[in-house]
C-alpha positions, 0 to 999 in steps of 0.5 A: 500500500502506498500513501499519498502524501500531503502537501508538506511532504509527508506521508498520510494514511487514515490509520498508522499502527505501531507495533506489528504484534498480534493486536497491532495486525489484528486491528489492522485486518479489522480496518481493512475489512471495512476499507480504512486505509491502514498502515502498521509500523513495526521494529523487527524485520519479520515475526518475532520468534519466540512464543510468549502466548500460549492460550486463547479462549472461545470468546478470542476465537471468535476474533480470528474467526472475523479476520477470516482464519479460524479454519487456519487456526484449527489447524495449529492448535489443540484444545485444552482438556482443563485444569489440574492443580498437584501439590509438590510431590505431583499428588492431585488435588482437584481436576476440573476437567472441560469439554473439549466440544464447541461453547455457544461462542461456537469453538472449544473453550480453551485453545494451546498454540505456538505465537509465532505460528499464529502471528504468522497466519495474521500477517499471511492473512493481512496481505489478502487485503490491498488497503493495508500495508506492513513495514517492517524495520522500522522505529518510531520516533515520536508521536504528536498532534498536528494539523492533519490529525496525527504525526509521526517520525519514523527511521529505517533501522537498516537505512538510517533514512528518517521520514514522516507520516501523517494520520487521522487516528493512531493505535499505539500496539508497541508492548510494554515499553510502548513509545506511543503510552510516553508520547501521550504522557500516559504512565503504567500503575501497578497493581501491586505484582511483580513475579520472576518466572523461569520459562521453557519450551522443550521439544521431544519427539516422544509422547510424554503421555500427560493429562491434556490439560494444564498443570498447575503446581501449587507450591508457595516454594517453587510454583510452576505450570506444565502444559502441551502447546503443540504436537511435540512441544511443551511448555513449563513455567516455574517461580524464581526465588531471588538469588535464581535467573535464567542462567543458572538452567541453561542446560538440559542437565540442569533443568531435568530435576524441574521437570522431572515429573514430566518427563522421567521416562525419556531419554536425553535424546528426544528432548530439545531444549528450545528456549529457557529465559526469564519473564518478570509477570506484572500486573500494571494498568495505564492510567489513561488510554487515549489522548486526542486521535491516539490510542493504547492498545494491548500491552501498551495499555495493560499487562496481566499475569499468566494465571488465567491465559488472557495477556495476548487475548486481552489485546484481541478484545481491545482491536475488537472494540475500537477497530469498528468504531474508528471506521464508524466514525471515518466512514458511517458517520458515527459521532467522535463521541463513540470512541470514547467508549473504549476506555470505558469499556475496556479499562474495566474489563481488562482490570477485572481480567487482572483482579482475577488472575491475582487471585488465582495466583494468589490461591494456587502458590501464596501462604507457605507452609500454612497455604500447602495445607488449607490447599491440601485440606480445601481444594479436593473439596471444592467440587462439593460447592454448587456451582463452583466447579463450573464456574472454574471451566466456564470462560465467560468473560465479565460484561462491559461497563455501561457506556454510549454503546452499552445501555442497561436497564434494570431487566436487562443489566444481566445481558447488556455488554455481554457477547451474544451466543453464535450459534449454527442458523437454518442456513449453516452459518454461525449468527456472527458470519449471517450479520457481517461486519455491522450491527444487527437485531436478533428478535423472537418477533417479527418485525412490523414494515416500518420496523424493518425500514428502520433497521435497513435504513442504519445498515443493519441485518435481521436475524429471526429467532424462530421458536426452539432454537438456541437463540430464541432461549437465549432471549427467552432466558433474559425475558427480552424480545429482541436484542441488538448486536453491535459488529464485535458481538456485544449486546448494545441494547435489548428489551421488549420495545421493538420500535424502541430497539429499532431506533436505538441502532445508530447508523451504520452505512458505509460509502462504500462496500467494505473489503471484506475477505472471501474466507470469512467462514466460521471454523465448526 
């Protein structure tokens, strides 16, 4: 993609993007599909090659499934079979196994993978699409307000050459360390943890014959997380105390005595020590998240311990938030007053997302020797509480805050903000593939004429809950009529009104159809 540049010799793309991680190309892909003109700015010459991410769950499914790579990503993957917690000496003490089977978000509740692979398959699928462009090698140098929206300076890391680019809205997707956050002023808060772990992906050419979920050791003294992320590779993660670093286990020899449980019965020679390194697990927050037409997305706005498997993910959540809105507001006349939505939207969440990873961790690895025992004597237990097992495999995420694009009422408190089921329709396709890319009315009750020209007329499609189908429980569940859905599947707004719904659907029509890409089918 090439920009044309503005009169003063820069070069000006509606959306620039920096960071070409997995949030700064899903956000790109998004813009595209709905033919915003996008560029990505990235450091590094290619993906980068070492996996962080190890876990996404149905909810971020559903996102790759609207970048159009859902089938790609079956492929890479392999479902999670739960979670087993073992004390020290490898002794069980609960087992909360999941259902490998499709959720009503339509796809398995817990997915293990390579990132690597996956921020591939992204950048493979980025370039079916001609509005969107990817340059590697390049450092951002700064970021500030001007006449034209947004600028940018820029160097080649391998030329040296420095140029400027222009921009309506900037997503700033760069990572922890994020040069966009600095140039916004906005600054980290921590949430009070910070943990040195031991990280290591060994490859092994025999099966290691483990149960196909994740372990997780509860062990104040040496916590640590054992799970299969691939065909023939493995993943462990172990606490560091503080006289440890990742040099002391950089052989084969010294790393045997930690996953020894593991891998007992195999030989040296099937086990190839890919990678051993350090991460320190934070939990920080931004104190804000846009300033004017930037952004902050991604590990750039949050950072959440590994407990719960939602740092890549979380940064899914906010491409899919914002990306329908900025082309909303460029291109179907959505108000400037939409975007505002984001932060109020996603800060919560994402905090609560944190909050709960704490607490897990908190639950599985603190106390010492008192915490081994209350965990010894509680958690074989905890499937006698109503409820609660369940609620452990069950990966329903908390609903948005209230918002513009969120509004509650009383009844409806319970569904507003959440993701609407995506059920297999009449037709054979899942509900979020039936209403694309824009909003949509799903309705137990058919709508009057005047209804349904309202609903066309804001670029909206109708989906009819016929009687006995999962959509039409799920309506009936909430006690609602009808509910409508903005494009990233959220409930906006349901009730019994339906005129009162209809005119609720802000107007979302384009100029032009947006550039969709051909395989956008759900995975089944």
């Amino acid at each position: 993609m090439t920009s044309p540049a503005t009169p003063g010799g820069a070069e000006h793309v509606s959306v620039a993007i920096v960071g070409g991680g997995p949030t700064g190309i899903t956000a790109a892909t998004l813009l595209a599909q709905y033919g915003i003109d996008t560029l990505v700015l990235d450091r590094w010459p290619q993906v980068y090659p070492q996996p962080r991410a190890v876990h996404l769950d149905d909810e971020v499914y559903r996102i790759l499934a609207r970048l159009g790579v859902a089938d790609a990503f079956a492929a890479i993957s392999r479902p999670a079979k739960g979670l087993r917690l073992v004390d020290r000496d490898q002794s069980v003490l609960a087992e909360f196994s999941r259902d490998t089977a499709l959720t009503r978000n339509g796809f398995p509740a817990a997915n293990m993978f390579d990132q690597p692979e996956l921020e591939q398959l992204l950048r493979d699928n980025l370039t079916r699409l001609s509005n969107v462009g990817l340059r590697g090698d390049t450092e951002v140098l700064g970021v500030a307000p001007c006449a034209d929206g947004v600028e940018l300076g820029a160097r080649d890391r391998v030329t040296g050459g420095e140029s400027r680019i222009t921009a309506d809205f900037v997503l700033g997707c760069d990572g922890a360390n994020s040069t966009v956050r600095s140039a916004i002023g906005s600054a980290m808060r921590s949430l009070r943890f910070d943990q040195r772990w031991l990280v290591i992906d060994i490859g092994c050419t025999q099966d290691l014959r483990q149960w196909e979920g994740v372990h997780q050791v509860c062990d104040s003294h040496r916590a640590g997380t054992f799970m299969r992320i691939g065909p023939s590779r493995y993943r462990w993660e172990f606490a560091l105390s503080e006289r440890e670093s990742a040099d002391d286990y950089s052989t084969l020899t010294a790393l045997r005595p930690l996953i020894a449980p593991w891998t007992h019965n195999i030989a040296d020679g099937d086990l190839q020590l890919l990678r051993v390194a350090e991460y320190t697990f934070r939990a920080q927050i931004a104190d804000r998240w846009r300033s004017g037409r930037v952004f902050l997305l991604g590990d750039a706005a949050h950072l959440t311990p590994p407990f719960i498997g939602q740092g890549m993910g979380a940064g899914l959540r906010d491409a899919m938030n914002l990306a329908w809105k900025i082309a909303g507001h460029l291109r179907a006349g959505l108000p400037a007053s939409v975007l505002d939505s984001y932060e109020i939207e996603r800060s919560r969440h994402t905090r609560q997302l944190i909050s709960l990873a704490l607490n897990i961790g908190r639950a599985m690895t603190a106390g010492g020797e008192l915490g081994a025992l209350v965990r010894r004597l509680v958690v074989p237990r905890v499937h006698l509480l109503p409820g609660l097992r369940d609620k452990i495999t069950d990966s329903q995420t908390p609903p948005l805050r209230a918002s513009a694009m969120v509004r509650r009422t009383a009844r409806t408190r319970r569904l507003a903000g959440r993701l609407c089921p995506n059920p297999l329709l009449a037709g054979g396709r899942r509900l979020d593939a039936e209403l694309g890319h824009g909003f949509g009315v799903v309705t137990a009750q058919p709508l009057t004429p005047d209804q349904q020209r309202t609903v066309d007329g804001r670029g909206a499609q109708t989906v009819f809950a016929a009687p006995g189908t999962e959509l039409a429980s799920w309506l009936g569940h909430h006690r609602v009529t009808a509910a409508v859905v903005r494009p990233d599947g959220t409930v906006m707004v349901a009730g019994r009104d339906l005129t009162a719904l209809c005119r609720a659907l802000p107007r979302f029509v384009f100029d032009s159809p947006a550039q969709t890409p051909a395989a956008t089918a759900c995975h089944d």
